[in-house]
C-alpha positions, 0 to 999 in steps of 0.5 A: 549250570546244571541241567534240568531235570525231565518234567514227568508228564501225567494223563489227565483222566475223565471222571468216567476214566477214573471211576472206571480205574478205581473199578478196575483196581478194585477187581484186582484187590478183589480177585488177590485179597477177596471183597473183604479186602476192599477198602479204600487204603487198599484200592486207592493202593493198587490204583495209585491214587489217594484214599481220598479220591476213592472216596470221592467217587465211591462215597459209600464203600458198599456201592464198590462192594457191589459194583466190583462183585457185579464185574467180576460175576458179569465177566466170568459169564461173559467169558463162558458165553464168547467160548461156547459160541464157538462150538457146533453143538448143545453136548460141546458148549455143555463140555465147555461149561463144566470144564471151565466151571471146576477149572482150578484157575477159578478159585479166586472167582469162587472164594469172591462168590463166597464172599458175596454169599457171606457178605450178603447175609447182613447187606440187602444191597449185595444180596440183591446182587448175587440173586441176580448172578444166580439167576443169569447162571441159573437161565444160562444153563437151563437154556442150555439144556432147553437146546440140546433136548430140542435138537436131540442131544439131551434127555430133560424133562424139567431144564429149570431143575436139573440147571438148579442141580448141576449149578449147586453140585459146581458150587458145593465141589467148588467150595470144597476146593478152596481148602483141597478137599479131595484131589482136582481131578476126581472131583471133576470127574464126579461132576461130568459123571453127575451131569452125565446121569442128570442129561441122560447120556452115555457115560464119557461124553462130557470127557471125550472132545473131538479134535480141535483146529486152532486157527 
């Protein structure tokens, strides 16, 4: 007699837990392919489930579309947020944000904003979308600035303006990187340099750290 063979066990998943596995493949696809590789082949795909089900909990492709775009921009905000808290002052937590703002292991996030800014000409649903990452980005950084001018750190007279600013000059150098346009480095001096000017301050500040003990 032949012995048997191990029954494979499976774990039956919630539709909350599957929804959410379907979102989390969805990111992936995303992140490696852009949202134009977002279909159903793809993600059912990468979650190892049939086209079918993805389409059973995402009916309409453009609320994956926008669900996934919305993780990925909300993540990478609340990524920034947790290392800023860590730092001491208003000039640290702004170091910290342009340093992670032109850091090469961005491209995939910024090819998936350019995406969405593409996409979002001709779908309202995700225009909507990313003028709300934009301006949850855009009241990140002024506020910023609104508490580095109140403890001295910062000459600013209008935060809301010069937020508009250093976000469109990260967007713009960003961009230029997907496609190597000018070395990595330069371009990230250029943009410590640029914010420098905007916030009034002595030239190398956003360059110069001081040490830091990991604990």
């Amino acid at each position: 007699m032949s012995p048997s063979t191990p029954t494979r066990t499976r774990t039956r998943l919630s539709p909350e837990q599957r929804r959410e596995s379907i979102l989390e493949a969805a990111r992936e696809v995303a992140v490696s392919e852009g949202l134009l590789g977002l279909t159903l082949k793809s993600v059912g795909a990468k979650a190892g489930v049939a086209s079918s089900l993805v389409a059973h909990y995402f009916p309409v492709m453009n609320e994956l579309v926008v669900e996934t775009f919305r993780a990925l921009a909300g993540d990478e905000l609340d990524s920034l947020r947790v290392l800023q808290l860590r730092e001491p002052s208003a000039l640290s937590r702004m170091r910290i944000l342009v340093d992670w703002l032109q850091g090469a292991e961005r491209l995939d996030v910024t090819a998936t904003w350019l995406d969405a800014t593409l996409l979002g000409r001709r779908n309202e649903t995700l225009a909507a979308e990313v003028r709300q990452q934009l301006d949850r980005w855009q009241e990140s950084v002024s506020g910023l600035i609104r508490e580095g001018v109140a403890a001295g750190e910062f000459t600013c007279d209008r935060p809301e303006i010069v937020a508009a600013h250093i976000l469109s000059l990260i967007d713009g150098l960003n961009t230029n990187s997907l496609v190597n346009y000018h070395d990595a480095a330069g371009l990230a001096e250029y943009l410590r340099e640029l914010v420098e000017a905007e916030l009034h301050l002595p030239r190398g500040s956003l360059t110069t750290a001081p040490p830091h003990i990991s604990l």
